[in-house]
FILOPA-358740 format. One record per residue (C-alpha): residue number from 0; residue in three letters; x, y, z. Coordinates in nm, 3 decimals, m for minus. Each point is the difference from the previous one (the first is absolute). Example, Ala and Ser with C-alpha at 12.3 -4.5 7.8 and 13.67 -1.06 7.14 Angstrom:
2
num_residu_u_v_w
0_ALA_1.230_m0.450_0.780
1_SER_0.137_0.344_m0.066
This chain:
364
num_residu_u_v_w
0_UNK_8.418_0.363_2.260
1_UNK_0.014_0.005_m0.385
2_UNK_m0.164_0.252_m0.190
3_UNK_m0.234_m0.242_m0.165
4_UNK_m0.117_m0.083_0.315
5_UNK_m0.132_0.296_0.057
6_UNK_m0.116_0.091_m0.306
7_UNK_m0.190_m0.327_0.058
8_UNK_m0.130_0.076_0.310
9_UNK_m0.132_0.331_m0.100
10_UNK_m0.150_m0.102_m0.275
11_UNK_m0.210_m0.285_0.203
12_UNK_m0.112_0.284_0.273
13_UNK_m0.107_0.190_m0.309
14_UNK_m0.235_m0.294_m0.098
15_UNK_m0.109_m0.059_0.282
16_UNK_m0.170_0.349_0.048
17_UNK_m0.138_0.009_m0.336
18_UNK_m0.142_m0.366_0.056
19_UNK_m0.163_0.183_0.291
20_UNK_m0.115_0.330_m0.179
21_UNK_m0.203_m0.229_m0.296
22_UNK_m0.147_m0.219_0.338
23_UNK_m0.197_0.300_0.143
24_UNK_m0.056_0.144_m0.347
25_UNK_m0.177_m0.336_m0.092
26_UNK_m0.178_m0.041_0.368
27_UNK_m0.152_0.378_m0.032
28_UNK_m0.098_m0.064_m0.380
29_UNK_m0.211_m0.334_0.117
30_UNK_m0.198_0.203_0.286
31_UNK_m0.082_0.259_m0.214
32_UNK_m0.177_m0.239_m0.248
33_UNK_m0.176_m0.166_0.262
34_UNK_m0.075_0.287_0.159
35_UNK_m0.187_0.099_m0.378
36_UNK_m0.132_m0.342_m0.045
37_UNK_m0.206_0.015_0.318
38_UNK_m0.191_0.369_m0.129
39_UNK_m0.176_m0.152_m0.301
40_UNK_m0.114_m0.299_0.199
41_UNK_m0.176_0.235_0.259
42_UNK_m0.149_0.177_m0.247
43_UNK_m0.161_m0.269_m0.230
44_UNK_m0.350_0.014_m0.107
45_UNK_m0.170_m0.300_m0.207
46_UNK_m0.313_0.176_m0.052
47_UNK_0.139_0.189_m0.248
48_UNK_0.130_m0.289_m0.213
49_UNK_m0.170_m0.133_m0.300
50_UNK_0.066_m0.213_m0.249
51_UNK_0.131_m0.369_m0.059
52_UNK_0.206_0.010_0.363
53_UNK_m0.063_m0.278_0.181
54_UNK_m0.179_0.210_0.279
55_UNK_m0.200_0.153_m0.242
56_UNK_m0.118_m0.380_m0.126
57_UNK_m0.101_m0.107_0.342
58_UNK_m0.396_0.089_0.069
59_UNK_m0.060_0.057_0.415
60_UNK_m0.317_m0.104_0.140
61_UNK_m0.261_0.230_m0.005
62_UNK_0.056_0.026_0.394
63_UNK_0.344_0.049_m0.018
64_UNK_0.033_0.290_m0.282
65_UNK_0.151_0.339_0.156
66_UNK_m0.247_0.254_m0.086
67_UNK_0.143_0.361_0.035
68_UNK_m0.142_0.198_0.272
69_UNK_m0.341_0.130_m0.064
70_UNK_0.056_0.387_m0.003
71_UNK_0.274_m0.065_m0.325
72_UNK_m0.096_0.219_m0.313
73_UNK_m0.173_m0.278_m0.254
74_UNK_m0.163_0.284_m0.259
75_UNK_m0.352_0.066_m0.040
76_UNK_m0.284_m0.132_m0.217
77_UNK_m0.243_0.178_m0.171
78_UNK_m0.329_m0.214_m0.115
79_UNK_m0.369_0.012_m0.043
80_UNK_m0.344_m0.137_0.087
81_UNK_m0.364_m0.006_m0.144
82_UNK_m0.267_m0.247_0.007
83_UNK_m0.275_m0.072_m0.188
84_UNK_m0.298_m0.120_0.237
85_UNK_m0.255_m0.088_m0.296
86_UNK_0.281_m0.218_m0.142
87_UNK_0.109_m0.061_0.338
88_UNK_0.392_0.060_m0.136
89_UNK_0.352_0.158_0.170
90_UNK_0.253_0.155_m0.228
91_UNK_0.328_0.030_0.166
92_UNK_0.224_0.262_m0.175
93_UNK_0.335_m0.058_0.018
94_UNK_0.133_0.328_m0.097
95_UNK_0.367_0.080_0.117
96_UNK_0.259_m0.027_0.294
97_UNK_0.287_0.265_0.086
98_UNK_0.294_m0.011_0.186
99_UNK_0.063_m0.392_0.040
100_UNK_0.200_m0.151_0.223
101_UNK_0.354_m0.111_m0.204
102_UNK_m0.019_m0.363_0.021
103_UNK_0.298_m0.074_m0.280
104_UNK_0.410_0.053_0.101
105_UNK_m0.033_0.266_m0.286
106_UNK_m0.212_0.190_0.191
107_UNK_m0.360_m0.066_m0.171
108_UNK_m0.265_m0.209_m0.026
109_UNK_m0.243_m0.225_m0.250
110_UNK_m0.318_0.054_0.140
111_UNK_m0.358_m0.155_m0.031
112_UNK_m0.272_0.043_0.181
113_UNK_m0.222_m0.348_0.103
114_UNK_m0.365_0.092_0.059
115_UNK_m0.265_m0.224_0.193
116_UNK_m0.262_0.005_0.260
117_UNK_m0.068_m0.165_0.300
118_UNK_m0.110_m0.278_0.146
119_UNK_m0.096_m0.157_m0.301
120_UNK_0.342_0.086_m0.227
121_UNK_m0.226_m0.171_m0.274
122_UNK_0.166_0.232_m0.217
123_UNK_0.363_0.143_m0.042
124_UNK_0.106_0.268_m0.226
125_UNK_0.360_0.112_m0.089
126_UNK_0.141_0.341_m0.224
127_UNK_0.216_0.016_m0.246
128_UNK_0.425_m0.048_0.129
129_UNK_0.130_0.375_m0.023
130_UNK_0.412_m0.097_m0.057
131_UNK_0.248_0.204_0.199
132_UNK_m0.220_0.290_0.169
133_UNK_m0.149_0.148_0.328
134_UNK_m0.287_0.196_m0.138
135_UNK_m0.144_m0.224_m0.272
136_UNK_m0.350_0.106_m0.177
137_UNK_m0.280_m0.347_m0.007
138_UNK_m0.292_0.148_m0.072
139_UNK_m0.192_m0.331_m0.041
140_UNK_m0.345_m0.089_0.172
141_UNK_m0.131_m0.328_0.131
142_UNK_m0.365_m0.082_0.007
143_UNK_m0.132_m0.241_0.261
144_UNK_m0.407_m0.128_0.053
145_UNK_m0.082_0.049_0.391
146_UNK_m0.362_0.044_0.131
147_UNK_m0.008_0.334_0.229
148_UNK_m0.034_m0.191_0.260
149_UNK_0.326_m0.227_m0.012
150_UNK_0.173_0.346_m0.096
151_UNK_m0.061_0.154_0.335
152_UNK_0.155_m0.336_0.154
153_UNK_0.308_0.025_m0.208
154_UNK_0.355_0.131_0.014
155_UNK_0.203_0.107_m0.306
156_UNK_0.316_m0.084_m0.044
157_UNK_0.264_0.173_m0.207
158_UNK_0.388_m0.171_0.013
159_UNK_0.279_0.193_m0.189
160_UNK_0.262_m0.233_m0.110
161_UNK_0.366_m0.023_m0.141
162_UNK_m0.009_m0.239_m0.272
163_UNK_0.347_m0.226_0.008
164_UNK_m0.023_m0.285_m0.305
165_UNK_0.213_m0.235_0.204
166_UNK_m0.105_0.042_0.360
167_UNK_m0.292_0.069_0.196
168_UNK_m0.167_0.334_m0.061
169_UNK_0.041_0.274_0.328
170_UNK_m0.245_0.134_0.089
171_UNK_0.060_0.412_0.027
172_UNK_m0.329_0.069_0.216
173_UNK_m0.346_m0.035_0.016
174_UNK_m0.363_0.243_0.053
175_UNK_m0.272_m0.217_0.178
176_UNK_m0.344_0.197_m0.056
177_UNK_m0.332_m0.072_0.204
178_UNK_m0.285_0.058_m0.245
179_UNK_m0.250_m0.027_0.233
180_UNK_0.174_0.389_0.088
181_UNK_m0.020_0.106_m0.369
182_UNK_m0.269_0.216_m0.106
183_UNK_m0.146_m0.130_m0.305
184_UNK_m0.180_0.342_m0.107
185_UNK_0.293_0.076_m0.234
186_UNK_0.321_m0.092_m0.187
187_UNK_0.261_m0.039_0.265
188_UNK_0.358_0.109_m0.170
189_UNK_0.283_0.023_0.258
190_UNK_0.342_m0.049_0.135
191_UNK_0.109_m0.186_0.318
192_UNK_0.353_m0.091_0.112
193_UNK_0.082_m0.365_m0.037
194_UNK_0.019_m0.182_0.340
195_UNK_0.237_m0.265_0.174
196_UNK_m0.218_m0.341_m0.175
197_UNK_m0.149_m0.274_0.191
198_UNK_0.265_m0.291_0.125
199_UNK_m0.290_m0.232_0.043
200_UNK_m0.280_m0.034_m0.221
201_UNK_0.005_m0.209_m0.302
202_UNK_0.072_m0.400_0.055
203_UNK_0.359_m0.052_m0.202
204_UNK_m0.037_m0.218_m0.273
205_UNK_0.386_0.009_m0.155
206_UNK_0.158_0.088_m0.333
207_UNK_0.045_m0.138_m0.321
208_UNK_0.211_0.076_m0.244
209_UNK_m0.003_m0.118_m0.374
210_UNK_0.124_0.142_m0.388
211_UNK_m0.208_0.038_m0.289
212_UNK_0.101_m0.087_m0.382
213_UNK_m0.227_0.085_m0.308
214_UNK_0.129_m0.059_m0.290
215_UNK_m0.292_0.135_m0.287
216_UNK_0.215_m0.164_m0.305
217_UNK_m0.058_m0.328_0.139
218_UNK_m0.282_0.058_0.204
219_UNK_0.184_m0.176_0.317
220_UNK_m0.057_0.176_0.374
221_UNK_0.210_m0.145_0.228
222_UNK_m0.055_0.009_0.378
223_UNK_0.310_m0.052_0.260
224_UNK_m0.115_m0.095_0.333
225_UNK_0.317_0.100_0.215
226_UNK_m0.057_m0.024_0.353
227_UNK_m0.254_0.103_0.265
228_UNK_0.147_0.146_0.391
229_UNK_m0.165_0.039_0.326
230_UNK_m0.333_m0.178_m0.073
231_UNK_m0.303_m0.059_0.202
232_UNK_0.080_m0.313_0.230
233_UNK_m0.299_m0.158_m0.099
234_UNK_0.117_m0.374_0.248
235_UNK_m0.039_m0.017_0.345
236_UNK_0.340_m0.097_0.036
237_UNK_0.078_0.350_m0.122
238_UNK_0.078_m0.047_m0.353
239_UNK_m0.175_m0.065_m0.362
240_UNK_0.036_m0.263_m0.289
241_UNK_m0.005_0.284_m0.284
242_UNK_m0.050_m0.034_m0.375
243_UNK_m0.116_0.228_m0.284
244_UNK_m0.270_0.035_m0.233
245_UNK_0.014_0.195_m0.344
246_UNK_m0.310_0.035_m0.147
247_UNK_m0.133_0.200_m0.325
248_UNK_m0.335_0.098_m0.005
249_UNK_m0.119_0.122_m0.368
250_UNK_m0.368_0.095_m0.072
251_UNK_m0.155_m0.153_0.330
252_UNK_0.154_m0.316_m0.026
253_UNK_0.278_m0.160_0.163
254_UNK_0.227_m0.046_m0.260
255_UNK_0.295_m0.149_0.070
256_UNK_0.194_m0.089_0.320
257_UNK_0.296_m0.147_0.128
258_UNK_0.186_m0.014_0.368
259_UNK_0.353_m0.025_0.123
260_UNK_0.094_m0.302_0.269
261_UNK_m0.030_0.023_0.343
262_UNK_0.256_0.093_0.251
263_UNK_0.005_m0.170_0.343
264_UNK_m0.085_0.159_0.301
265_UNK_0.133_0.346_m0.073
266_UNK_m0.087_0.399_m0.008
267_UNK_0.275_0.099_m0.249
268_UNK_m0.055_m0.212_m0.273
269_UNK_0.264_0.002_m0.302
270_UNK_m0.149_m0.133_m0.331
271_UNK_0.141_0.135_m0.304
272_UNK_m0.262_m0.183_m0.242
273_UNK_m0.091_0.085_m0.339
274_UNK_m0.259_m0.021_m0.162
275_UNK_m0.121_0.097_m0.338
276_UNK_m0.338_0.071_m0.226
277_UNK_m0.089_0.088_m0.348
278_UNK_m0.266_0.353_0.064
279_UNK_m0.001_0.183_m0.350
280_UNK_0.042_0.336_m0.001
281_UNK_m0.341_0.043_0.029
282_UNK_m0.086_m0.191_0.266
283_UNK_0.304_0.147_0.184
284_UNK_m0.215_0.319_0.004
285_UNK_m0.283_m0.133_0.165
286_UNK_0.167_m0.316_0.206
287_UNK_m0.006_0.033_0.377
288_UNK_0.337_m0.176_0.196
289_UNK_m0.139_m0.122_0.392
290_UNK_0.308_m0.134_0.143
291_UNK_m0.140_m0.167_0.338
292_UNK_0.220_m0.173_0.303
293_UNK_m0.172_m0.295_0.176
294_UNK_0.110_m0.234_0.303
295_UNK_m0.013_m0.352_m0.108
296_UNK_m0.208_m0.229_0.227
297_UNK_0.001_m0.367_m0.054
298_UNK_m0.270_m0.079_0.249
299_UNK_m0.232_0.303_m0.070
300_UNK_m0.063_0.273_m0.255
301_UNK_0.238_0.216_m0.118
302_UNK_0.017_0.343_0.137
303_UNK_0.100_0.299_m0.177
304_UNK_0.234_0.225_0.132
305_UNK_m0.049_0.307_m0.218
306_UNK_m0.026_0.121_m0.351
307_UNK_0.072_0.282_m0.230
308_UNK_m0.094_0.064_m0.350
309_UNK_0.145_0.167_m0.322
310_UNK_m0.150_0.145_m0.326
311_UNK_m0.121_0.336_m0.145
312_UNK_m0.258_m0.012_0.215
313_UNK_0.215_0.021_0.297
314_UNK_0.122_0.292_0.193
315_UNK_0.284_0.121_0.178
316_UNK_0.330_m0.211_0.031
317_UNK_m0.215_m0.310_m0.138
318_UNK_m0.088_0.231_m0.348
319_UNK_0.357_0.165_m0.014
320_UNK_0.166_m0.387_0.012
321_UNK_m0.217_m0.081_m0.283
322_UNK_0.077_0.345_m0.197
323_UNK_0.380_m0.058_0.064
324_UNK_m0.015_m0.383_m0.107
325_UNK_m0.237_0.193_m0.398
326_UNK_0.280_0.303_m0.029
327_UNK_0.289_m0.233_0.020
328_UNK_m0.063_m0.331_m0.272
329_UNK_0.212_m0.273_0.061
330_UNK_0.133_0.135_0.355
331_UNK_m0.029_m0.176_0.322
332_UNK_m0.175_0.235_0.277
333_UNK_0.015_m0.073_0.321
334_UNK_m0.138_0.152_0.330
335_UNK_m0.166_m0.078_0.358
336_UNK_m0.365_m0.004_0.095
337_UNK_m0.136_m0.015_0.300
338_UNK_m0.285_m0.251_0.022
339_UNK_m0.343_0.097_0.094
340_UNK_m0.284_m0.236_0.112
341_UNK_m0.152_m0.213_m0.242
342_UNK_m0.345_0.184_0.102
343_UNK_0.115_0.316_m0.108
344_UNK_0.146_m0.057_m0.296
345_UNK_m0.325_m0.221_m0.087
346_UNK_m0.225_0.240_0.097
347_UNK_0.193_0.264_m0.216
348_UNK_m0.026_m0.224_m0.260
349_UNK_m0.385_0.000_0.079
350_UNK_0.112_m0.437_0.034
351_UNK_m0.119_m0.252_0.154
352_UNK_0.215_m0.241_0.143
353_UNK_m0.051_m0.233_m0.366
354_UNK_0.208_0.287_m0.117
355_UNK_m0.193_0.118_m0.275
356_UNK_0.091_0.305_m0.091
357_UNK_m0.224_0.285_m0.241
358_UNK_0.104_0.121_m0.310
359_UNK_0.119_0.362_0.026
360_UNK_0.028_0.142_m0.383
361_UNK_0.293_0.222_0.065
362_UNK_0.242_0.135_m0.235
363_UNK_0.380_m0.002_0.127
């Protein structure tokens, strides 16, 4: 046999084992990556995950939201009580909360605390939003008119929140107080350890979410209805014929007003209609914003779904929307809001249902 023949030869037995070598080299590469792949997927955890992620866009039904197990670590509250028979009055002191629950992937919260009592709920209170801390310091106080009777029937209710300007608001725990057990002989000043909150109490109305423009050189403010999600089904086929209503109220008179379309037979309404009005910067001061959703009927009245209202005589997330949309000229703000009933928000309006509002002389 030549010698190049069996140079040839050797040379293909030679390839041959290397083509196997980098075969089992490749093969034991691809199980160990599966092998890694699989760990993170055990191991995944949405709670945890804010932000504009899809999963953190979609809102569960109030049945359906995991709740963590009732003996987790939420923090602690630490508020006050006295009322005033002869003006038959309740002040609820708000004064601080420790050791929150972490309800932000950076390990922290923006808390609030919502006050109100029950049955009634005529009236809701929220705080001040504390940014980026477990232990934040309120100190505000809420007055509310109750006979001494109706107290001793009542249950207050104090909901500690993490405020998110794009999604709906967590809720870190809650206290639920009988007052018929509180003895009224003295200031009551106290802490109590936030509990797992109700999953079924308050009828869900839905979400709203719109941005606010003021511009004080030309005395424009310009509201953006965006879109509304998971709204009352208000049809008995299971669905609602939503629309909006903007309306400015301005020394107790409605003052102007204007509404978006209607959307057909949906609970996630997308809008995205402007709308603009000349308010001075006066008026801006002393204007109130209701922004209302209704269910179009054509063969009866129209109902309304919910409502919320803005202004400096707001509070909470309402008030802080308003504040953002004053500190920042010229800037589109935008941010949720859940709806409440159009009850509540009239009766903390002290309205009827003509809408008139009273004149509240209040510096911003």
């Amino acid at each position: 046999m030549p010698r190049w023949a069996i140079y040839a030869i050797f040379a293909a037995i030679v390839l041959l084992i290397l083509i196997c070598v980098i075969c089992c080299c490749v093969k034991c590469c691809c199980k160990g990556k599966k092998k890694r792949k699989k760990k993170p997927d055990e191991k995944i955890n949405m709670k945890g995950i804010s932000g504009t992620t899809t999963t953190a866009l979609v809102q569960p039904e109030t049945e359906d939201t995991e709740y963590s197990s009732s003996d987790q670590q939420r923090g602690k509250l630490q508020y006050s009580l006295e009322f005033n028979a002869s003006r038959s009055e309740l002040t609820v002191g708000i004064k601080e909360a420790a050791a929150l629950k972490a309800m932000d992937s950076g390990g922290t919260s923006d808390p609030y605390v919502k006050v109100y009592i029950l049955p009634n709920k005529s009236k809701t209170f929220e705080t001040k939003v504390f940014r980026k801390t477990l232990n934040p310091v309120f100190n505000e106080n809420f007055k509310y008119q109750i006979p001494q009777k109706e107290l001793t029937e009542s249950t207050l209710v104090m909901q500690v929140y993490d405020f998110n300007r794009f999604s709906k608001h967590d809720i870190i725990g809650e206290i639920r107080l009988n007052l018929s057990t509180v003895d009224w002989n003295h200031v009551i000043e106290e802490w109590r350890d936030l509990s797992e909150a109700s999953k079924h109490e308050q009828e869900h109305l839905g979400e709203i979410c719109f941005s606010l423009r003021y511009v004080p050189t030309s005395s424009k403010l310009t509201v953006i209805i965006l879109e509304a999600k998971n709204l009352k089904k208000m049809d008995q086929v299971g669905s609602s014929d939503p629309y909006v209503k903007v309306q400015l109220i301005l020394e107790k008179k409605k003052w102007k007003k204007k509404k978006t379309s209607v959307k057909k037979r949906t609970l996630n309404p997308y809008f995205n209609e402007s709308f603009t009005f000349d308010v001075s910067f006066e008026q801006i001061q002393k204007v109130q914003l209701v922004i209302s959703v209704w269910d179009h009927d054509k063969m009866s009245r129209n109902d309304a779904i919910g409502k919320i209202y803005l202004g400096c005589d707001a509070t909470g997330n309402q008030l802080r929307h308003w504040a953002d949309m004053l500190s920042n000229p010229r800037k589109p703000v935008a941010q949720w809001h859940t709806l409440l009933s159009a009850e509540q928000v009239d009766t903390t309006l002290a309205l009827k249902h003509t809408l008139k509002i009273p004149f509240t002389n209040k510096n911003f």
